[in-house]
C-alpha positions as CSV (number, residue, x, y, z in Angstrom):
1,X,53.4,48.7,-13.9
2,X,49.6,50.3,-13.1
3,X,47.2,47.6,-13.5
4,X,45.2,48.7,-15.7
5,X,48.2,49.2,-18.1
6,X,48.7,45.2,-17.5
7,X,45.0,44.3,-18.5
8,X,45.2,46.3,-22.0
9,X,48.8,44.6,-22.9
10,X,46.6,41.2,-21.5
11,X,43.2,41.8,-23.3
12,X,45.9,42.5,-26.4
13,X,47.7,39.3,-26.3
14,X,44.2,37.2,-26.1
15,X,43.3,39.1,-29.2
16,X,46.5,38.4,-31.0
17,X,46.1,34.8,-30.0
18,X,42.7,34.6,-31.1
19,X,43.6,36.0,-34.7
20,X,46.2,33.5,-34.7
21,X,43.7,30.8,-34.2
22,X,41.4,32.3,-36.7
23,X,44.3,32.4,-39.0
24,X,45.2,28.9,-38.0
25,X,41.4,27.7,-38.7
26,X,41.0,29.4,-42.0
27,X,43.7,27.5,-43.5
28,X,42.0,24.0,-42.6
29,X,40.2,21.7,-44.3
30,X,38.3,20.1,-42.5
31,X,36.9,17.4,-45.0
32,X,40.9,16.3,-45.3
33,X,39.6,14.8,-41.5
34,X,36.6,13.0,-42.9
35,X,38.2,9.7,-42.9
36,X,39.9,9.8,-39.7
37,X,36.3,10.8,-38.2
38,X,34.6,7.4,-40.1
39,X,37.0,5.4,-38.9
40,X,36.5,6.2,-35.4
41,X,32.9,5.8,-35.3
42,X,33.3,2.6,-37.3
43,X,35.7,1.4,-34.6
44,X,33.2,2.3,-31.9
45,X,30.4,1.2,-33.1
46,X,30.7,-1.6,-36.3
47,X,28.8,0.9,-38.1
48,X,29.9,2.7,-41.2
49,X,29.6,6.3,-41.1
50,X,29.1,8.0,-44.6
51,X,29.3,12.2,-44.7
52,X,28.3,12.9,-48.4
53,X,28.0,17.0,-48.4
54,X,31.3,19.5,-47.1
55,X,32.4,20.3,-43.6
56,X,32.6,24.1,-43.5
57,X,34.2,26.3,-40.9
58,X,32.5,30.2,-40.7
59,X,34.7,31.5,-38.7
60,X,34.3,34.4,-36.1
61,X,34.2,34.9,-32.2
62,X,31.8,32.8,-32.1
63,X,32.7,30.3,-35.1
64,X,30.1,27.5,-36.7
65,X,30.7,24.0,-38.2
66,X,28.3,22.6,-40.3
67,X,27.6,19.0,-42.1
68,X,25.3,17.9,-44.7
69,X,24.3,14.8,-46.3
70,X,25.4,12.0,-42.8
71,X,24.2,8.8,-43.3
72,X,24.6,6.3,-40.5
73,X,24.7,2.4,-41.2
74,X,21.4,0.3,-39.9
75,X,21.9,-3.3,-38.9
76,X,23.3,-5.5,-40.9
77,X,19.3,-7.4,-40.6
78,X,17.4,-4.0,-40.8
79,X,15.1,-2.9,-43.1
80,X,16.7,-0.4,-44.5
81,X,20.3,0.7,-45.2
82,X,20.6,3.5,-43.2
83,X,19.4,3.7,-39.9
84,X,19.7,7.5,-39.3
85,X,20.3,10.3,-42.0
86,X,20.8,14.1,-41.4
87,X,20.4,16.2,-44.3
88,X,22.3,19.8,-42.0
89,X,24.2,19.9,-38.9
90,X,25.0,23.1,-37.9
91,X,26.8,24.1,-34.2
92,X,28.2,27.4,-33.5
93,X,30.3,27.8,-30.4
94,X,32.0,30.7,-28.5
95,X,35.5,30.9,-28.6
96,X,36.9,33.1,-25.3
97,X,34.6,30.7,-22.7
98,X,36.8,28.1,-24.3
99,X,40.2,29.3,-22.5
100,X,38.6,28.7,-18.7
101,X,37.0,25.3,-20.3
102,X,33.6,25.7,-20.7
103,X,31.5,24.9,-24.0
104,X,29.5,27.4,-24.5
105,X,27.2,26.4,-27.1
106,X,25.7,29.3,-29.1
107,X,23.2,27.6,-31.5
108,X,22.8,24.2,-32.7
109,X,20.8,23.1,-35.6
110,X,19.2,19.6,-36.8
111,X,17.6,19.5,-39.7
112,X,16.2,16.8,-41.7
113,X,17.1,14.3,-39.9
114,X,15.2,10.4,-40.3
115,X,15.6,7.9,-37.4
116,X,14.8,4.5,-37.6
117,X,14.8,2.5,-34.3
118,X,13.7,-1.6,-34.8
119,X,14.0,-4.7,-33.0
120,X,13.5,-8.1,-34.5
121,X,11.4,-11.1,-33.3
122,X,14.4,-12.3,-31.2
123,X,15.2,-9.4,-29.3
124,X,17.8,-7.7,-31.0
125,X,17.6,-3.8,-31.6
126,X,19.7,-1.7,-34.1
127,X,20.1,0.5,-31.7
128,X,22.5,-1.8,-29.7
129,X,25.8,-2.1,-31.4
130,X,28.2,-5.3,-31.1
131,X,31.0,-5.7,-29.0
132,X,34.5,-4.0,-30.5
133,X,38.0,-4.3,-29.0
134,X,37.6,-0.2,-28.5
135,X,35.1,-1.0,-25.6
136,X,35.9,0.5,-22.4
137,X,34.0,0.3,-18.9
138,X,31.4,3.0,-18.8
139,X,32.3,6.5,-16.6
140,X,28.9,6.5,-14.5
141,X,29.8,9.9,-13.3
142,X,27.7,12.5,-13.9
143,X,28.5,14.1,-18.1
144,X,29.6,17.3,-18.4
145,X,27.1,19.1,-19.7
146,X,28.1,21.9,-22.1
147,X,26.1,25.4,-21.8
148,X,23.6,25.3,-24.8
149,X,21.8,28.9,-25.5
150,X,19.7,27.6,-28.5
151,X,18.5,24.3,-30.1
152,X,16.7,24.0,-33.0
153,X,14.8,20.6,-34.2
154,X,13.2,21.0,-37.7
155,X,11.6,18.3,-39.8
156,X,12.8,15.6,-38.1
157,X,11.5,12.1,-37.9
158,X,12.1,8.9,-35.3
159,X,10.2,5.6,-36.4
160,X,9.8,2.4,-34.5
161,X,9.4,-0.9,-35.6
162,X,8.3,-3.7,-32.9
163,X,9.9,-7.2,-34.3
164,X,7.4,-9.4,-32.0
165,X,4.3,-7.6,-32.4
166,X,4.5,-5.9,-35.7
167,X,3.5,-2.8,-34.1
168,X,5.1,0.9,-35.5
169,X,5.0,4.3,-34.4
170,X,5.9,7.3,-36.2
171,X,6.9,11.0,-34.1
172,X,7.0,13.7,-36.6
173,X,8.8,17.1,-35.1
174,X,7.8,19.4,-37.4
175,X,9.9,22.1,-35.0
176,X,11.1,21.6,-31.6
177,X,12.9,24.9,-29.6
178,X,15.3,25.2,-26.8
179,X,16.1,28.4,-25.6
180,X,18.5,29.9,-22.5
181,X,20.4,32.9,-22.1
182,X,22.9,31.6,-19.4
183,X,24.0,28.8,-17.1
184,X,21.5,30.0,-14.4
185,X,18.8,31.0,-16.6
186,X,15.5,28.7,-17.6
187,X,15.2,26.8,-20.5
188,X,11.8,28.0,-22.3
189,X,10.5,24.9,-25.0
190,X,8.2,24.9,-27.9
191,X,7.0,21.9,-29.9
192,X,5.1,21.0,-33.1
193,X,5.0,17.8,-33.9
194,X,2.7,14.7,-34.5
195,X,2.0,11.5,-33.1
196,X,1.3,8.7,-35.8
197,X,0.2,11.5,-37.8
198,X,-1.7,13.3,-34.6
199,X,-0.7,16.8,-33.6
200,X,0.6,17.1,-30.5
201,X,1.9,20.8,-29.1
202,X,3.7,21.7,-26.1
203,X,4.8,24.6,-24.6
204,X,7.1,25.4,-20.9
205,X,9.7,26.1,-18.9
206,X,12.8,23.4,-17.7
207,X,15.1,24.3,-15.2
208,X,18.5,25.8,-15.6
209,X,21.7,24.2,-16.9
210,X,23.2,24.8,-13.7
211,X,20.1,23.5,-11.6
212,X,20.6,20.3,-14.1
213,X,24.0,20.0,-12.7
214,X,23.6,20.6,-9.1
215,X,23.5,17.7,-7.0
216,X,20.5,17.3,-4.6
217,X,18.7,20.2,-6.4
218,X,14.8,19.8,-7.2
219,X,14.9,20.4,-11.0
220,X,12.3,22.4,-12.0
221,X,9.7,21.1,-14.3
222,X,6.3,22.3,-16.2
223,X,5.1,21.8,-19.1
224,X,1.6,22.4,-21.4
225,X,0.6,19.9,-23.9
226,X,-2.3,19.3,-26.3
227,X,-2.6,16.1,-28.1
228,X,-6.2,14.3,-28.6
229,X,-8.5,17.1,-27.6
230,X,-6.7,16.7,-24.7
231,X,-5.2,19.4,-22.3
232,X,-2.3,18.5,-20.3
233,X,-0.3,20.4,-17.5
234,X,2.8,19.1,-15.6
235,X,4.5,21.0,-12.8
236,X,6.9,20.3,-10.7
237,X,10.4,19.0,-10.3
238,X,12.7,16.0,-10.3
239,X,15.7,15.8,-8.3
240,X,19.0,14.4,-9.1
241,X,17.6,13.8,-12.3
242,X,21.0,12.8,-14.2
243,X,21.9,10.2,-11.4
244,X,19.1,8.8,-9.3
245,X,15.9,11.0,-10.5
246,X,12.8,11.5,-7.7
247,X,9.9,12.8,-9.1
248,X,7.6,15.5,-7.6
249,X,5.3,16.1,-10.1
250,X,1.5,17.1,-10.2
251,X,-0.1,16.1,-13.6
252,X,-3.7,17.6,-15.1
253,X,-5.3,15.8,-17.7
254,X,-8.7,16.9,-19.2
255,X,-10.9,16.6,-22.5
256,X,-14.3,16.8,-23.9
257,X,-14.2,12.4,-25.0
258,X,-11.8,9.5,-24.3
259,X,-12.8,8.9,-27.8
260,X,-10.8,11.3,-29.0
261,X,-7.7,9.7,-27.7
262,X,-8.1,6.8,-28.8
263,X,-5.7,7.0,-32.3
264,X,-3.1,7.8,-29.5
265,X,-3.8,4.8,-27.6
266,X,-3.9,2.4,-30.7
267,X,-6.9,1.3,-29.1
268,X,-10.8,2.1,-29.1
269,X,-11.9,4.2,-26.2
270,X,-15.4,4.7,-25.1
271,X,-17.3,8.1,-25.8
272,X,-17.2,9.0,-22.5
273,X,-16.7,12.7,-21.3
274,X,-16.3,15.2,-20.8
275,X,-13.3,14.0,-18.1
276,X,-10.5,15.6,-15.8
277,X,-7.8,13.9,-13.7
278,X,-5.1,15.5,-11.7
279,X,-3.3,14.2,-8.9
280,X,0.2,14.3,-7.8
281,X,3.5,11.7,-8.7
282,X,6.0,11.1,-6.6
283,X,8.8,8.6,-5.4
284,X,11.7,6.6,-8.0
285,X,10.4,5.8,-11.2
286,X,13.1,2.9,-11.6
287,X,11.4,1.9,-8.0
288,X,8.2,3.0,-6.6
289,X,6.0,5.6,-7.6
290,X,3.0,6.9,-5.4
291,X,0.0,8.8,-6.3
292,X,-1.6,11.4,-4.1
293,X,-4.4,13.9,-4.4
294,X,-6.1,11.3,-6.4
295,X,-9.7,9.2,-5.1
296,X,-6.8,7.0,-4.6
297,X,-3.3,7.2,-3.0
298,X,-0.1,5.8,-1.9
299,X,-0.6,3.2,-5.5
300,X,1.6,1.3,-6.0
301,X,1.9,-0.2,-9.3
302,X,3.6,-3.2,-11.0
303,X,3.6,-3.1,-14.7
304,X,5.1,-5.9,-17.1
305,X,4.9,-5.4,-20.7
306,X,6.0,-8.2,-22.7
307,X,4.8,-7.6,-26.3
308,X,1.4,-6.9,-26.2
309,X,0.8,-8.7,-22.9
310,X,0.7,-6.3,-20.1
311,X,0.3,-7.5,-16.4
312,X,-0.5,-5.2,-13.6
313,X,0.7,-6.4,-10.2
314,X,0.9,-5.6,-8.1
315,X,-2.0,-3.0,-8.1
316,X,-2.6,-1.7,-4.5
317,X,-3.8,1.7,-2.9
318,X,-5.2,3.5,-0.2
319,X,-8.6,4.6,-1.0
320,X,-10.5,6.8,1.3
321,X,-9.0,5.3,4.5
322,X,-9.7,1.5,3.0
323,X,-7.2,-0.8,1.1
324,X,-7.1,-1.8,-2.6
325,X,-4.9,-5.0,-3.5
326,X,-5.4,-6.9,-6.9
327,X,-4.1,-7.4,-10.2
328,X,-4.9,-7.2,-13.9
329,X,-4.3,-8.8,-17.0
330,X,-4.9,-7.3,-20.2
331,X,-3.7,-9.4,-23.5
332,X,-3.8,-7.5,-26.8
333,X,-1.4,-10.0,-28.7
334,X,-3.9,-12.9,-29.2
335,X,-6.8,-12.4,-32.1
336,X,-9.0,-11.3,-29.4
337,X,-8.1,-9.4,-26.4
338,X,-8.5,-10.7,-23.2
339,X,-8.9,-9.3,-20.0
340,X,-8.8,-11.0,-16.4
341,X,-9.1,-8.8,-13.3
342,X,-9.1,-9.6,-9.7
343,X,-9.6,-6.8,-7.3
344,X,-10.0,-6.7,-3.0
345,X,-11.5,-3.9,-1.0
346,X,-11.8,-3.3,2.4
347,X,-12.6,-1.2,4.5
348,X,-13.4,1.3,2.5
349,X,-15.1,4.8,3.7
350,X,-18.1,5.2,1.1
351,X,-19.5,8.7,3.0
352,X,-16.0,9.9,3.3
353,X,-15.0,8.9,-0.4
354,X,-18.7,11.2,-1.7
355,X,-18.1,14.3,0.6
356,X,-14.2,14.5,-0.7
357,X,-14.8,13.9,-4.2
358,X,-18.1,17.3,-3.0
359,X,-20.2,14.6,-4.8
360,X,-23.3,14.2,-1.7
361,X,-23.5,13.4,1.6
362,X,-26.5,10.6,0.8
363,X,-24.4,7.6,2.7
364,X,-22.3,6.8,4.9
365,X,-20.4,3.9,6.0
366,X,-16.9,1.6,5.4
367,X,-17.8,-1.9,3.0
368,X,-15.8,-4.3,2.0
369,X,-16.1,-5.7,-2.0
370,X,-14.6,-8.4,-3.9
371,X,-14.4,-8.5,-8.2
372,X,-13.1,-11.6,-9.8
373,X,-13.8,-11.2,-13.5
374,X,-12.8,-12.1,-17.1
375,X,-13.8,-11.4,-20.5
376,X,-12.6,-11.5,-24.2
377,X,-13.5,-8.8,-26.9
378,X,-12.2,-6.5,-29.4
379,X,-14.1,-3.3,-27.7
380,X,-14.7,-2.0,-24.2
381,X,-18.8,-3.0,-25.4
382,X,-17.7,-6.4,-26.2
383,X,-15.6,-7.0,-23.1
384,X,-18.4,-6.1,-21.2
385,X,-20.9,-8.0,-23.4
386,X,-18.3,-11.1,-22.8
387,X,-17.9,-10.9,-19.2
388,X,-17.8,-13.6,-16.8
389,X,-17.0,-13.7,-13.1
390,X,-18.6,-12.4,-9.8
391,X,-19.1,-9.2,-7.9
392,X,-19.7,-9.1,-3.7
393,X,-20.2,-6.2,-1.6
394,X,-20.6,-6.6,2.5
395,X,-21.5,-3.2,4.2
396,X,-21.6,-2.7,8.2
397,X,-23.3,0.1,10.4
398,X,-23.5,3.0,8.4
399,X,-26.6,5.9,7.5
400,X,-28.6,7.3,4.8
401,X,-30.1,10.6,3.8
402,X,-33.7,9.7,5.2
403,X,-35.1,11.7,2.1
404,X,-33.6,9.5,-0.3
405,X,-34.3,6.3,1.8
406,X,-38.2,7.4,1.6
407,X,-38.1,6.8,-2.2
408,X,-37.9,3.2,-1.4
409,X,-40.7,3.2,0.7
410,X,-42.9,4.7,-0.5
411,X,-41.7,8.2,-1.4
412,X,-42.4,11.7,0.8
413,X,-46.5,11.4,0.3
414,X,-48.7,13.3,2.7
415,X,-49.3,9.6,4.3
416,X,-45.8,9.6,5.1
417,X,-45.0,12.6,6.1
418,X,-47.8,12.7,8.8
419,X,-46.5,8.9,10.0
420,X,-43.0,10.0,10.1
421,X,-44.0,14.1,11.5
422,X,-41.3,15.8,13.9
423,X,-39.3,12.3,14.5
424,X,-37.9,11.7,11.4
425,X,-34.2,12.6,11.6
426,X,-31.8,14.0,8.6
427,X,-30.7,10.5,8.9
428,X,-31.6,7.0,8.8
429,X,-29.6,4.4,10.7
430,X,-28.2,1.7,8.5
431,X,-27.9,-2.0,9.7
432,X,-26.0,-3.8,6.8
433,X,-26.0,-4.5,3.1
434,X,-24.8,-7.2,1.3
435,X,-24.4,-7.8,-2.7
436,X,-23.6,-10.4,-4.8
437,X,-23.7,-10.6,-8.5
438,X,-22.7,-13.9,-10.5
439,X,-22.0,-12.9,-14.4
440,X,-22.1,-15.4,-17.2
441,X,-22.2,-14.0,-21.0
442,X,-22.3,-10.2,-19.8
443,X,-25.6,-10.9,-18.3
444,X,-25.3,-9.8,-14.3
445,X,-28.1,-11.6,-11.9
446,X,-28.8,-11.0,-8.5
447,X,-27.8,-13.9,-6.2
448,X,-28.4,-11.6,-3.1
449,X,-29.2,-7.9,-2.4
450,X,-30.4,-7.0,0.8
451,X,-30.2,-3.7,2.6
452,X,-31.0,-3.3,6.5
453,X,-32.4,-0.1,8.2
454,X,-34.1,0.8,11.5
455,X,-36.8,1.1,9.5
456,X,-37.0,-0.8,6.5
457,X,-35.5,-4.3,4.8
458,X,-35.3,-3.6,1.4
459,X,-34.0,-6.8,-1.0
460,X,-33.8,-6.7,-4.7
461,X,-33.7,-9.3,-7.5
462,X,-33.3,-9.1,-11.4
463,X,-30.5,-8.6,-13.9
464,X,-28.3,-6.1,-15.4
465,X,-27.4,-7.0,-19.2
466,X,-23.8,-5.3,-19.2
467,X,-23.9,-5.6,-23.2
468,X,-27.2,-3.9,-24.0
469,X,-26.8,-1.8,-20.7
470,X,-30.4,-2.9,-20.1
471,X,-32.0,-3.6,-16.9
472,X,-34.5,-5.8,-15.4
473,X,-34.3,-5.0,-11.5
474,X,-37.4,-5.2,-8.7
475,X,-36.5,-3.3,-5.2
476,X,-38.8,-4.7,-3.1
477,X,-39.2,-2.7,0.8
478,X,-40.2,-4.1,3.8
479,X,-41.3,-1.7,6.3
480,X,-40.8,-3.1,10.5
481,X,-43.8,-1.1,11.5
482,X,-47.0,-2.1,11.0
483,X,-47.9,1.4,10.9
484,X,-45.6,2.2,7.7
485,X,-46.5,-0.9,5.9
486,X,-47.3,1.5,2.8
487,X,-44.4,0.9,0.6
488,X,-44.4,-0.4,-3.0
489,X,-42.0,-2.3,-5.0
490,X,-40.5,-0.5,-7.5
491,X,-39.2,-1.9,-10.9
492,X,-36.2,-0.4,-12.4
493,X,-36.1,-0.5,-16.3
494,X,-34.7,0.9,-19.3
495,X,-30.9,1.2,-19.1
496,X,-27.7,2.3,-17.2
497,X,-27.8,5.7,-19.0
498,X,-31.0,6.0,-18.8
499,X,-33.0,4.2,-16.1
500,X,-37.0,4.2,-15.0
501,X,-38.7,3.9,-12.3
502,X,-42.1,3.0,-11.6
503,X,-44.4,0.8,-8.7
504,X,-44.6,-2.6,-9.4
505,X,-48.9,-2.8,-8.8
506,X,-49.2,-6.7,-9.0
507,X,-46.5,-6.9,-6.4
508,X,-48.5,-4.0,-4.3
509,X,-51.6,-5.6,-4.6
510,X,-50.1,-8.9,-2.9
511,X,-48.4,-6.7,0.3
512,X,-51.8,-5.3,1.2
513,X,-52.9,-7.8,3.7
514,X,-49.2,-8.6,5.1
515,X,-45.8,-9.1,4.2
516,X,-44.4,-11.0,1.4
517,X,-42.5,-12.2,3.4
518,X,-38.8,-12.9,5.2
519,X,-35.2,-13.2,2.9
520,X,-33.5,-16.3,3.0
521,X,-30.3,-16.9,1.9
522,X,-29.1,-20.3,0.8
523,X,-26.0,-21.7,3.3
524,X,-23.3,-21.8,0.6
525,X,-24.0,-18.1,-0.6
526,X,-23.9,-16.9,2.7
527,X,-20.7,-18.3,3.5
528,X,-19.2,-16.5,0.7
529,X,-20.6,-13.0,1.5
530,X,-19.2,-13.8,4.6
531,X,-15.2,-14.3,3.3
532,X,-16.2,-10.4,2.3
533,X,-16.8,-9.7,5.8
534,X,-16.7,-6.5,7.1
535,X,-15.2,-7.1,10.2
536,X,-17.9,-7.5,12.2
537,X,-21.0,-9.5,12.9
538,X,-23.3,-8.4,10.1
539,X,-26.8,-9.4,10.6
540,X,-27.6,-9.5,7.0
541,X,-26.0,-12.6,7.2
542,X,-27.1,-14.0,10.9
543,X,-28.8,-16.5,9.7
544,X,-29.7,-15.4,6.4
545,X,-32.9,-13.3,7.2
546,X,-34.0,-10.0,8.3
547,X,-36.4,-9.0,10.8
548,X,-39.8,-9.0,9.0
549,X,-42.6,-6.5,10.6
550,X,-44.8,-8.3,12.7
551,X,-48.6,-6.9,11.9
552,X,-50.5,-5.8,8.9
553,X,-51.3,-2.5,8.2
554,X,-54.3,-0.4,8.6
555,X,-57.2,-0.9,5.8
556,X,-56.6,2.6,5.6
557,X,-52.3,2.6,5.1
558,X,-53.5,-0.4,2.9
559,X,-55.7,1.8,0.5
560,X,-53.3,4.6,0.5
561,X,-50.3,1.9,-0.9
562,X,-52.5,1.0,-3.9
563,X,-53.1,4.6,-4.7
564,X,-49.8,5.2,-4.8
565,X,-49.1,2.2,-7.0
566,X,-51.6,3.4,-9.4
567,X,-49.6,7.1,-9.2
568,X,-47.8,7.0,-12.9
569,X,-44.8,8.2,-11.2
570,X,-45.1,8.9,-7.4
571,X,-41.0,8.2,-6.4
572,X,-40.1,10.8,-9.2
573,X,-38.7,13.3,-7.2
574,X,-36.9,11.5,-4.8
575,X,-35.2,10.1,-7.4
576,X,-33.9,12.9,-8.6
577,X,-31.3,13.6,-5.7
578,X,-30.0,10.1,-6.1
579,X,-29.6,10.1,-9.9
580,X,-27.5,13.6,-8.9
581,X,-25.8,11.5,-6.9
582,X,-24.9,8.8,-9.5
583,X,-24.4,11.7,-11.8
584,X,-22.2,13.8,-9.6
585,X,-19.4,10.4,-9.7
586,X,-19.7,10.8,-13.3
587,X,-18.7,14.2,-14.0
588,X,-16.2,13.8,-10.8
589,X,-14.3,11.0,-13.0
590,X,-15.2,12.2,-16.5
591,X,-15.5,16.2,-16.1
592,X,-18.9,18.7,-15.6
């Protein structure tokens, strides 16, 4: 017999079987198996199933079986009868893929369907169903995983009700598509939904059924969202992502205001913005995640969310060649929130952190900082307004832009430029620095601020009122020269958003003559700026002074000091580059 004789009397016989089938089909009735069906879900799970509308069979090559009116038992303790209803069901699969064993799903259709997942006070969830003699141990091999062509979510809803907390959340899909045409094709997604009632759309491409299935495989990831004037891309891929997922995944967030989020976030955010974040995720998610292409990298991050208590610890990172190791506390669940914070740095590359982040090259050295601080408040203005704790900062060798340092003393006037002529350098060598702040009430006061150049000693004093964001600072230079005893203390005003400058001419007026004289530093503070360290000997704290200069200046240099503290604004420009420095940080975290 010629082959091709064989395959027509072959192709024939499917057909003829396929009829038969058809014929078989057609003379079903499928509701006659609506009782069998509740039974075995009410074996399986306690639950009783209840199927109100017909089963219906359209048949064809590619047949469809549709449901209306399922209703699926809640809890016996919910709030509600029903903890899931489904008001169409619709699949449609191909018959011929069915002889070699494959599913090949053609459509499937949700619509209508309400979801209600709750917990009560104790723990339970009606999503966990009891114990039944029909309990077997659970395959953990890998489900087969049927092809699906086209999915189609409309006017869906899933609700969640928080026992302990009271909290709820609400996700509207207003219309959520899957599309693929084959095992090795991509699965293109669209979705319209909302979020406690705010939009939220997404568009992208998944991977294919077959890269799904495929053991070792990278699975192919990215996705475009929008949600609280927020645009977000993820790209990447997850591997083994039905048995032991590892994610690879860089993630783009940006917006015009935090603000905006904030319904999201069940929480007030500040107005700040515009921001952009993007960075890279990788590692187990069940383990250890990093972060890289971030300010920070290699994070590592504990989280423990009990209620609305959530505990971040461990909390450590590399950040720009130094380390980062604390924890954090934030408690919603009490009438007002409360917020406890501990964070170490050392080490930490300050000039290599600015010229990554293409913010300035102004400084340049590695510091080591300590935060311990705590606060209560129903707003990020009252937490601040509330805080309570202490700040330190210890800084080694390091340099400065020698234009910016010449705001301090006395800015780039004619006298200075003529001192400093042909041998002043780009660059100014730094000695040390050490800061500390002690905070009570939100109010921020200077226990110690001292800053040590070839040059100059420059201390500071005053407060910062972290409520009002107003401040109350004096910078106070100390030139080593006799020769550049010019400089005026300058008192910084106005607020954190805004700031002033301008000479302090009482203070002025009592350099002219000499030095005010050398910075001492009581024993016990300096023994605590010392635990900061900075892994060397930093003579900031040898002995708790700097050098002081040893003559008074010319009646001339003298003269020229006073002018300059009568000059309504003679540290102006200078100023400038630094306040573009500040603000260059700023738009790095929050956006241009």
């Amino acid at each position: 017999m010629k082959i091709g004789r064989f395959l027509k009397y072959f192709a024939g016989a499917v057909v003829v079987l396929l009829v038969a089938a058809v014929v078989v089909l057609a003379a079903v009735d499928f509701n006659d198996y609506k009782p069998e069906l509740q039974a075995q879900v009410k074996q399986a799970t306690g639950r009783d199933l209840t199927i109100e509308g017909d089963i219906k069979l359209a048949l064809s090559l590619t047949p469809s079986l549709g449901v209306s009116g399922v209703r699926f038992a809640n809890a016996d303790w919910g709030s509600r009868p029903a903890m899931a209803t489904v008001d169409r069901f619709e699949v449609q699969v191909a018959l011929i893929p069915l002889i070699s064993g494959t599913i090949d799903i053609q459509h499937v259709l949700l619509k209508g369907a309400d979801i209600l997942l709750e917990t009560q006070a104790d723990g339970r969830a009606n999503y966990l169903f009891e114990k039944t003699e029909s309990d077997k141990p659970v395959d953990t091999a890998a489900p087969a995983i049927p092809v699906l062509r086209k999915v189609l979510i409309e006017d869906a809803r899933v609700g969640y009700h928080d026992g302990a907390s009271g909290k709820n959340f609400a996700v509207a899909v207003r219309s959520l598509a899957l599309s693929a045409g084959g095992v090795d094709d991509a699965i293109e997604m669209t979705l319209a939904a909302a979020f406690n009632d705010n939009p939220v759309a997404a568009t992208g491409t998944l991977g294919s059924r077959n890269d799904l299935l495929a053991a070792g495989k990278p699975y192919p990831v990215k996705l475009a969202l929008e949600a609280g004037g927020a645009k977000i891309a993820v790209n990447g891929a997850v591997t083994d992502p039905l048995k032991a997922p590892k994610l690879d995944i860089s993630v783009s967030v940006a917006g015009d205001s935090l603000e905006q989020l904030s319904p999201l976030a069940g929480a007030a955010l500040p107005a700040l913005g515009p921001y952009a974040v993007k960075g890279q995720l990788k590692g187990d998610p069940s383990a250890k995640l990093t972060l890289s292409d971030f300010a920070a990298k290699n994070v590592e991050i504990g989280l423990h969310l009990k209620g609305d208590d959530l505990r971040v610890a461990p909390l450590k990172a590399v950040v720009s060649e130094g380390s980062l190791d604390g924890a954090l506390r934030l408690n919603t669940a009490t009438a007002t929130p409360a917020l406890d914070t501990q964070i170490e740095v050392s080490k930490f590359d300050a000039g290599k952190f600015l010229t990554d982040m293409a913010i300035t090259d102004l400084l340049g050295g590695r510091f080591n900082a300590k935060l311990d601080l705590k606060s209560e408040g129903k707003s990020v203005r009252a937490l601040m307004a509330g805080l309570n704790g202490r700040t330190q900062l210890a800084m080694g060798e390091g340099k400065m832009k020698s234009t910016a340092l010449d705001t301090f003393v006395g800015g780039p006037t004619k006298v200075l430029a003529g001192l400093f002529s042909d041998k002043q350098s780009e660059f100014t060598k730094i000695n040390c620095m050490v800061s500390q702040f002690d905070i009570k009430g939100g109010l921020a006061t200077s226990k110690a601020l001292l800053f040590d150049t070839e040059f100059v000693s420059i201390s500071g004093k005053g407060t910062v009122n972290l409520g009002s964001e107003a401040l109350d600072l004096t910078v106070d230079p100390q030139p080593k020269s006799a020769t550049l005893n010019t400089a005026v203390p300058v008192e910084i005003t106005g607020t954190l958003a805004e700031p002033s400058f301008s000479p302090s001419t009482a203070a002025a007026a009592r350099k002219v003559g000499g030095l005010l004289g050398a910075f001492v530093f009581p024993p016990a503070l300096i023994i605590g700026l010392a635990e900061t360290g900075t892994g060397e000997d930093n003579p900031c704290l040898k002995g708790g002074k700097a050098k002081p200069a040893a003559q008074q200046a010319s009646p001339e240099l003298q003269q020229a000091a006073l002018e300059k503290a009568d000059d309504p604004n003679p540290i102006a420009q200078p100023l400038k580059s630094i306040e573009k420095g500040v603000g260059g940080v700023l738009k790095k975290l929050f956006g241009n």
